[in-house]
N, C-alpha and C positions, 0 to 999 in steps of 0.2 A: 378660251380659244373657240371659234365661231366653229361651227357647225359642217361648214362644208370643208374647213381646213382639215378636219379632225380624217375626214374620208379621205382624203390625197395623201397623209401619212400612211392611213392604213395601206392604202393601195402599193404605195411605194415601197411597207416594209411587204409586202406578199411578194410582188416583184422582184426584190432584192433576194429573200428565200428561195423561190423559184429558180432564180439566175443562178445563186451558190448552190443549189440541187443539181444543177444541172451540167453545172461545172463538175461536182464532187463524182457524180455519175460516169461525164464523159473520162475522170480521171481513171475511173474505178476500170471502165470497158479497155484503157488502155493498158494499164497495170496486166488484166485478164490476157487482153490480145497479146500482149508480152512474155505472160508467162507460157502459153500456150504455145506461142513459137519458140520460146527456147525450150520447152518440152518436146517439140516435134523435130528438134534439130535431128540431124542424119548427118553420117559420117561415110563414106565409100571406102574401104579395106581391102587388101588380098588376101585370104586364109588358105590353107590345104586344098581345099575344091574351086575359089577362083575369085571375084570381085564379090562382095556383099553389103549390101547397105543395112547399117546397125544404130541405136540410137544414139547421138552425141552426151556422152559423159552420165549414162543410164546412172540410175538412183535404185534399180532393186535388181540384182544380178546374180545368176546361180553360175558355180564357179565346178565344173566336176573334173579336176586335174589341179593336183595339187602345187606343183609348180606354177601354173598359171596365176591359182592363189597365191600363194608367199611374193607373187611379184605384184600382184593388187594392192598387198598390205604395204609391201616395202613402198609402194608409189602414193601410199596414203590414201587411199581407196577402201580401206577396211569393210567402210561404213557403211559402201555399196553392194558388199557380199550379201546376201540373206539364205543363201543356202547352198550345200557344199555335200562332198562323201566325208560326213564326220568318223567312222569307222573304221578304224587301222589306221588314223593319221597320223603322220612322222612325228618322234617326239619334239621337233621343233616346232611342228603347230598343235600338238595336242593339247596346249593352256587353251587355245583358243576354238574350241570345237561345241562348247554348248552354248556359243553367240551366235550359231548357224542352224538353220532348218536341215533335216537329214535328206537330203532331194535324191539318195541310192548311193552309186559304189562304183569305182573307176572302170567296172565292165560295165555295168546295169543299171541305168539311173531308170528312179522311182518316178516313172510319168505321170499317176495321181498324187505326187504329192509334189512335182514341178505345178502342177495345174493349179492346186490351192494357193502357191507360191505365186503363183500370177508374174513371172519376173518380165522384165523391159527388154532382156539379152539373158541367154544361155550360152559359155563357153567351157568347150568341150577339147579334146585332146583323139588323136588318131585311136588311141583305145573301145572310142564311143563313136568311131562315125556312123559305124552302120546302123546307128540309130539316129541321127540327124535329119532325115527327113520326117522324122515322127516326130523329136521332139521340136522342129519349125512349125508347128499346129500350133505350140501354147506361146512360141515366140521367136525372134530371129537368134538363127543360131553361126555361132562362129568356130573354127574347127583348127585350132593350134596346136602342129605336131613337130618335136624335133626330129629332125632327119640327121638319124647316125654316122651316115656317112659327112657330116657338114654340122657338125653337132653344136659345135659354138656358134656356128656363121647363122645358122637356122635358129637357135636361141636369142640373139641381137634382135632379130628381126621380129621375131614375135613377144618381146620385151617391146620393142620402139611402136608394135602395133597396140598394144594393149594401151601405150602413153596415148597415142591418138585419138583411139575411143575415149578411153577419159579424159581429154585435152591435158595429158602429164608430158608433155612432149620433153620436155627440158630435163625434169625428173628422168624419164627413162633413159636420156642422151646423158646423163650423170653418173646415174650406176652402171649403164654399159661403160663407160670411161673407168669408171672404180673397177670394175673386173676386170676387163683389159690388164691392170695394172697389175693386179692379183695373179694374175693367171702370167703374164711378163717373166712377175717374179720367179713363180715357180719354175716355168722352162730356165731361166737363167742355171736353176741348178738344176736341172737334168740334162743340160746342156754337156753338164761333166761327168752325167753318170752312162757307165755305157752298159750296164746288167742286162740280160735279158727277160722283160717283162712278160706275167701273163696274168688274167682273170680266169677266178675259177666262180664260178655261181653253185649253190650246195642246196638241192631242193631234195628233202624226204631220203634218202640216204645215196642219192645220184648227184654226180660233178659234169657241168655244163663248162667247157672252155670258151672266152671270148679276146678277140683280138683286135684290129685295127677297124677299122666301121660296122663296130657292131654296138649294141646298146652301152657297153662300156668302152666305144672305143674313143670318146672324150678323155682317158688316161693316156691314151699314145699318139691320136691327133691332135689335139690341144695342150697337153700339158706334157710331152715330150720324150715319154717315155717308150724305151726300143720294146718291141714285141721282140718274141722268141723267131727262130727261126722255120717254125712248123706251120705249115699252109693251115690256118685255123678257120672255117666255115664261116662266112657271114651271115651268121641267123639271129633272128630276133632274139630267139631262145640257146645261142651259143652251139657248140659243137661235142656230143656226148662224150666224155672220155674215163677210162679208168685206171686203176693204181700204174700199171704198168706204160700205160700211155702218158701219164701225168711223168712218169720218172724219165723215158724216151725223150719226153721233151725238155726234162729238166731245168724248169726255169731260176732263174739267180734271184729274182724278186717276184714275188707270188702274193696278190689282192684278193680276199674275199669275200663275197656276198652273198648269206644268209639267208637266202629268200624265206624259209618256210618260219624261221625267227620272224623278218616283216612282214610277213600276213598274219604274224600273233599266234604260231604254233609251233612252238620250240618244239626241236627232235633230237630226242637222243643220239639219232642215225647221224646226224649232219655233226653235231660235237664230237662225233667217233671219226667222222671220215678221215680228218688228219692226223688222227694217231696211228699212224699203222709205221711198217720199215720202210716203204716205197715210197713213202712220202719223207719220212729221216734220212732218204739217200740225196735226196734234193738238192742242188747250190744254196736255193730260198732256204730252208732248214737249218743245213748247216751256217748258213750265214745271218740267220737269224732274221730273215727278208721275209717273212709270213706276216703280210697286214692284214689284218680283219677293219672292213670299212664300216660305214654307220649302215645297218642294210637296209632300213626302214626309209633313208634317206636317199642313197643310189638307186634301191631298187624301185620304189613308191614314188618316186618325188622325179627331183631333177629339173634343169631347162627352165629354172624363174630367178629371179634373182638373188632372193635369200636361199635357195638351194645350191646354185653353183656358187656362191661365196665360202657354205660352209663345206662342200664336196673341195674344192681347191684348200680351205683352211687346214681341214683336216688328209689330204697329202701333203702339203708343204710342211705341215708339225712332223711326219714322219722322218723328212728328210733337209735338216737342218745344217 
């Protein structure tokens, strides 16, 4: 091959190099500029305090409400959790408590160890607000609370919101449809019971009464159970009452939740409280209507999807 042909190859394969450089390059920047934008996606939501813009379908998120949790998981979200209140968690997420960073505790989240966490979304529960503008410093924060008076209606919503953020929209339209159904059920048979309900809360050797829109009032609004006929306080923390005043009101079916059991300090005081006569004079007693509920679960939890499945499971087994 002559001399000068050998130079036009060469030239040709540089060119040709150059040209698939160049391509490979321009492929690489667009790949880049793509992932960049579905990283910077943004989603607009209404939470407890009002509109917020949050990242679309975040990848490292601290979750400090446990209920919120169990519905991440249920939505197949797991993955995106990195850090939670692993301490006192209900036994239905305790298998799954050392796959999460410790980030604090459903009063008190640890804000130097959210910050090492570096997460994309912080959600948080009405327990934590008045820390929400401190912890919007390490990142955008969301603020899902049930409202007791609206207890189911207020748990849809922040189920269907949480699908949005992580585009599970369908997902969350699914299990809202599956509890509906669940929860259907069980009104259908309290439909026939007509007993007079009440909640008793048992913390350190004191009984807290709770009735119709109150933290437990998801037993009498949503699943159909008649409250007693005594004006019961709507407070967060129920209405104080003792031996004589629990017998006064005499309930026919009587729920219990163990608080100082779910905060992990079992009392001898609270296992004594229903043994006494005032409490054997009871309808509940004699009729053998004294349920003890999962308290770790009522009282810690609640308001996500795998919480209200097994809060409805476990009354519908009672009343078959």
């Amino acid at each position: 091959m002559k001399k000068w042909q050998k130079t036009i190859l060469s030239l040709a394969s540089i060119f040709t190099l150059a040209a698939c450089g160049a391509q490979e390059g321009a492929a690489d920047a667009a790949d880049s500029t793509t992932a960049t934008a579905e990283s910077e996606a943004t989603v607009t939501i209404e939470d407890a305090r009002g509109s917020v813009e949050v990242p679309k379908d975040p990848k490292n998120v601290a979750v400090l409400d446990f209920g919120h949790l169990d519905t991440l998981i249920a939505l197949g979200k797991e993955d995106a959790v990195t850090g939670t209140a692993t301490e006192n968690m209900p036994a239905y997420l305790a298998d799954k408590a050392d796959q999460f960073e410790n980030v604090g505790t459903l009063k008190e989240p640890n804000v130097e160890a959210l910050a090492n966490l570096a997460p994309e979304l912080i959600i948080i529960s009405n327990r934590l607000v008045d820390f929400a503008e401190q912890l919007e410093e390490i990142a955008p924060v969301v603020v899902l609370s049930v409202d007791y008076t609206d207890y189911w209606g207020s748990a849809q919503k922040n189920i269907a919101t949480l699908g949005t953020i992580f585009d599970e929209e369908a997902a969350a339209d699914e299990a809202i449809a599956t509890l509906n159904e669940e929860i259907e059920a069980v009104q259908a048979k309290t439909a026939g019971i007509s007993e007079k309900t009440l909640t008793l809360l048992l913390n350190d050797g004191s009984m807290s009464a709770f009735s119709t829109g109150s933290r437990f009032g998801f037993i009498y609004d949503t699943l159909g159970f008649t409250p007693v006929d005594a004006a019961i306080e709507d407070s967060t923390h129920g209405q104080s009452v003792g031996y004589e005043g629990l017998l006064e009101i005499n309930p026919q079916i009587l729920f219990v939740v163990d608080r100082t059991a779910a905060i992990g300090t079992a009392s001898d005081e609270n296992a004594a409280l229903l043994e006494n006569d005032f409490v054997y004079q009871t309808d509940a007693y004699k009729n053998n209507k004294i349920i003890n509920l999962s308290s770790d679960l009522w009282y810690l939890s609640g308001g996500g999807i795998e919480s209200i499945h097994l809060m409805v499971e476990e009354v519908a087994a009672d009343f078959q």
